[in-house]
N, C-alpha and C positions, 0 to 999 in steps of 0.2 A: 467722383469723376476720375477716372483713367485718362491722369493731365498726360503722360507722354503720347497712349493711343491717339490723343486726340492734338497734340499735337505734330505726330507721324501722319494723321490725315491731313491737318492746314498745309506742313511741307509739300506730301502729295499734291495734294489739288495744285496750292500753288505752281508746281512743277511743269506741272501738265497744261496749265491754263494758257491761252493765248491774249484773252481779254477780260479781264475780271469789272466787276462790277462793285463798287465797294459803297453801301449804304449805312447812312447815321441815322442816329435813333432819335427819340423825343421826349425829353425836352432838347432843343438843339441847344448844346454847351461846349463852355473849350473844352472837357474831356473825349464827346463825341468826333467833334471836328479837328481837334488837332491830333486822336489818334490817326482818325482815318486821312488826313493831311501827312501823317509820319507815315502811314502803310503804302499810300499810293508814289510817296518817295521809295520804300524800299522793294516794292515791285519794279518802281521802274529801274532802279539802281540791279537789280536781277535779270534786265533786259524781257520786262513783261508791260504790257498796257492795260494803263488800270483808269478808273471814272467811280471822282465821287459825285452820288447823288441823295438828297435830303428828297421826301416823299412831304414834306410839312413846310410852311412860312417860316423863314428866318426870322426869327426876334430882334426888333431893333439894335439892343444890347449886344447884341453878334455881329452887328455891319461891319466892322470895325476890327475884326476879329483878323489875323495875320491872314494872306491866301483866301479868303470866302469864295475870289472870284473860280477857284478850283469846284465850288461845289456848284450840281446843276441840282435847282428847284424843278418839281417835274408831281404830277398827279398818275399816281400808280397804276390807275384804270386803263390812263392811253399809254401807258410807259411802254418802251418797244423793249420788252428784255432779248429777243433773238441775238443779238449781236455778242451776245457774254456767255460763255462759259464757265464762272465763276461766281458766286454771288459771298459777298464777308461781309454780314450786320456785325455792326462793331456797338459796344458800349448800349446794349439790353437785352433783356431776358424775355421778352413777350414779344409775339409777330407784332401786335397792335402798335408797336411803339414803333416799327419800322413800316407799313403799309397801311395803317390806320384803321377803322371800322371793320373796315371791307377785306383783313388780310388773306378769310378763306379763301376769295374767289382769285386773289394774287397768289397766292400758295398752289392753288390749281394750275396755274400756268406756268411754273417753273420742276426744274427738277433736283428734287429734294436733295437729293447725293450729292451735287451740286452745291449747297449751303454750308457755309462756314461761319459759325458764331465765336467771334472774338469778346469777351466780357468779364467784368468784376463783381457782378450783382450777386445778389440771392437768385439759385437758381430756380426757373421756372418752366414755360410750357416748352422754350424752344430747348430747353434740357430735356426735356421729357420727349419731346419728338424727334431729335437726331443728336443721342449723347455723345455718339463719336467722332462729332462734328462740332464738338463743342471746346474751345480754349475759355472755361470760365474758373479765373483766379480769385479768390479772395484779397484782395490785398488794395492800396490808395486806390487805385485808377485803373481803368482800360489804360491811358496811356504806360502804366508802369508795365500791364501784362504786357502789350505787346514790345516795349525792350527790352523786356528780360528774356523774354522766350523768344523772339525774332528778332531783333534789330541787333542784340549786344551778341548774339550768336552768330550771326551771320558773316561779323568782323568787319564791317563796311560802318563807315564814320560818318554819321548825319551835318550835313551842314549845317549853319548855327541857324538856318530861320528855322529847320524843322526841330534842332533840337528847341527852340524858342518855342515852339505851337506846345511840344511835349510838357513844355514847364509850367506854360501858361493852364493845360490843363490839370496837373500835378496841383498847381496851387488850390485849381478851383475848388476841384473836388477832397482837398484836403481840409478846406479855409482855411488855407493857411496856415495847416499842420493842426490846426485845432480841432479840428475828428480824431476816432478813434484811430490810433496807429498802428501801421502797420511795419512787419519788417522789409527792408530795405528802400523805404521812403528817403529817408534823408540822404542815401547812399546814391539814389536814382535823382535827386536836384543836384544833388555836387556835380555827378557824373553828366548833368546837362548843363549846368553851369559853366563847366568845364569845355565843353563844344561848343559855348557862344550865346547861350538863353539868357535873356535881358532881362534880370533880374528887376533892376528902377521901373524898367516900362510894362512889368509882369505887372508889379502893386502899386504899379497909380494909376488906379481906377479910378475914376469919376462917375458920379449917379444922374441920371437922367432926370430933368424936376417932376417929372409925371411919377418917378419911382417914390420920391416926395408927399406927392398930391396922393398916390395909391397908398401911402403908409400912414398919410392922416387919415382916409376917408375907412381906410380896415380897423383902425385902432377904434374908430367914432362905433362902428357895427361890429365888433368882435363883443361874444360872450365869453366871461371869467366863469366858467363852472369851480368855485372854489373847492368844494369836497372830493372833486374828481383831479386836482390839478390839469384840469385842460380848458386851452383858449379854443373857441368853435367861430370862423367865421363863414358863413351860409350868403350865396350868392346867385338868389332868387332870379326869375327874369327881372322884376321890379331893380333888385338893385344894380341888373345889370345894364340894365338902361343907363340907369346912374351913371356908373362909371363908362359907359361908351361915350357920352354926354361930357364926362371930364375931362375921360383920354383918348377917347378911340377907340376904336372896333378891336383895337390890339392889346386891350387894357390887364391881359394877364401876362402879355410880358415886362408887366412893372411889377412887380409882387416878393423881388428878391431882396431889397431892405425891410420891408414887412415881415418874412418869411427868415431871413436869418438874425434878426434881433429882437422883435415883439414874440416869437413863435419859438425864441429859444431860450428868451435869456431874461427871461419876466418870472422871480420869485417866486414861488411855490405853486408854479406850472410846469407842469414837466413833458406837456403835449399839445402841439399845437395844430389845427385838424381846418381844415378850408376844402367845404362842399360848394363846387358850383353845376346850376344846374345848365346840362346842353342841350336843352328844348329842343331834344327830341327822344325825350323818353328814355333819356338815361342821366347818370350823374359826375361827374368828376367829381376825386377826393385826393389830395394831395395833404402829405403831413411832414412835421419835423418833431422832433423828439430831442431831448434834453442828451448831448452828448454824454454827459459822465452819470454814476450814479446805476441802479439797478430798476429798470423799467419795463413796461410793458412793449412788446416788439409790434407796434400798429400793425403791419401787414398781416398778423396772423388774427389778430380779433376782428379787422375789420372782413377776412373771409367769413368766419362765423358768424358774422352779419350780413353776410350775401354778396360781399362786393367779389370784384377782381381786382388782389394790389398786387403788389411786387416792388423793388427795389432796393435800398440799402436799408438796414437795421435802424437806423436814427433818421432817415429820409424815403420819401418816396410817393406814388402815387396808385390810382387804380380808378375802377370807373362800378357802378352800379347801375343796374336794369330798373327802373323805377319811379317814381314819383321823388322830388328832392325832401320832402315834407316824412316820405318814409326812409330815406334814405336815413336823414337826420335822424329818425325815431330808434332805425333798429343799431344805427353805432351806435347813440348814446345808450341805447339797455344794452349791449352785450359791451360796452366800456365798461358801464356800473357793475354790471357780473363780474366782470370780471376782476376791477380796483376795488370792489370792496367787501366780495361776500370770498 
């Protein structure tokens, strides 16, 4: 990536823009929402107008989230983009993750030159379709790319709630520094710390009892593939009845105590792999992987098994064209290809 080009094009745009449009990605998280809550502060702080908008349902777990009432929920189809001249996905690498199924026929109606991808991910299609449009950093968080390269340049001093949203995502996306690290991570908490980020009310979270009810009911149906070190849990229609039954229609925004301690930190498992299927002919796959240690990078095996993933190294997700039954069949043989021959 040619980061300055690309960041000489975000100045531009910006410069030029009179109403920007600034969209989060999916999963909605404090990384997503609180960069793009820190961006639409320093647009307006540059004397620009800016609108965040989510294309996806807010997660329970996010109600509560500093500012939400800042983001508009909206379906992409009727969305009226005319009004903007600017459009900056913030925090991913695939249109799908910002316009959903359907992003071709949203990508038709906008103009490309126009798009600004702000991101940390492994990079993917929307690198591949407007590179020099792209600010994607390696490093903690969307929220660290965007203060180091716009916010801490620009010399303008975030008030404490936005440094607050920054922190809050900083954390998320770190857990808590216990991911892999990057540099200027701890340099980027000081320095929000510093402007007011509520450090006490960052890390006391509390779990929702449905988060509870969904980590007994995964751990009941999760398979221990011992030879493979990987946990697989498969979320048929059948068991999704289940769990609508339990928790509601929303029952996969309960899945992050399952997903950050059964799925990471369960002895000589080193992957942990959750297929559900979205009846209609295709698959959701979502994984976590053992922070430390030398392991297989899921996103790349499970291409060779057909899907589309994307995301971080030790995390992430993608989706498969398919039956869940084959879905299931072709990761677990090109896992075993590949952990054991």
């Amino acid at each position: 990536m040619a980061a300055d080009f690309s960041l000489n094009t975000l100045h531009a745009r910006m410069a030029s823009s009179t109403s920007a449009l600034i969209i989060v990605s999916r999963p909605v998280d404090p990384d997503c929402i609180g960069t793009a809550r820190a961006l639409r502060w320093l647009l307006a702080a540059q004397g620009r107008t800016a609108s965040i908008t989510c294309f996806f349902s807010i997660p329970s777990n996010m109600a509560d989230f500093p500012g939400m009432d800042e983001v508009r929920v909206a379906q992409p189809e009727s969305f009226d983009f005319t009004p903007f001249d600017l459009f900056i996905t913030v925090d991913g690498s695939s249109w799908g993750q910002f316009f959903g199924d359907g992003w071709h026929s949203i990508l038709g109606r906008l103009n490309m030159e126009r798009i600004v991808n702000i991101d940390h991910h492994e990079p993917e299609e929307i690198m591949q379709a407007i590179p020099g449009q792209c600010l994607n950093i390696k490093t903690s968080s969307t929220a660290q790319v965007l203060y180091e390269h716009l916010i801490e340049p620009s010399g303008l001093t975030p008030p404490a709630g936005i440094a607050d949203c920054l922190y809050r995502a900083l954390l998320y996306d770190t857990r808590g520094f216990r991911n892999e690290m990057h540099t200027g991570a701890y340099r980027f908490a000081e320095a929000l710390i510093a402007l007011g980020a509520d450090h006490a009310g960052a890390v006391d979270v509390n779990f929702d009892m449905r988060e509870v009810q969904y980590l007994t009911w995964a751990i009941q149906h999760t398979r221990f593939i011992s030879d493979l070190g990987v946990m697989l849990l498969v979320i048929d229609a059948e068991r999704q009845a289940e769990l609508e039954a339990l928790l509601g229609k929303d029952f996969l925004d309960f899945d992050a105590i399952y997903k950050e301690t059964i799925q990471r930190q369960i002895a000589g498992f080193h992957y942990g792999i959750i297929l559900t299927d979205k009846l209609d002919g295709s698959v959701r796959l979502n994984w976590r992987t053992r922070g430390y240690g030398s392991h297989l990078a899921i996103a790349g095996v499970a291409r060779k098994a057909g899907f589309r993933a994307g995301g971080h190294r030790n995390a992430g997700g993608g989706s498969f064209a398919g039956s869940i039954q084959d879905a299931q069949a072709r990761l677990l043989e090109h896992l075993r290809r590949e952990l054991l021959n």
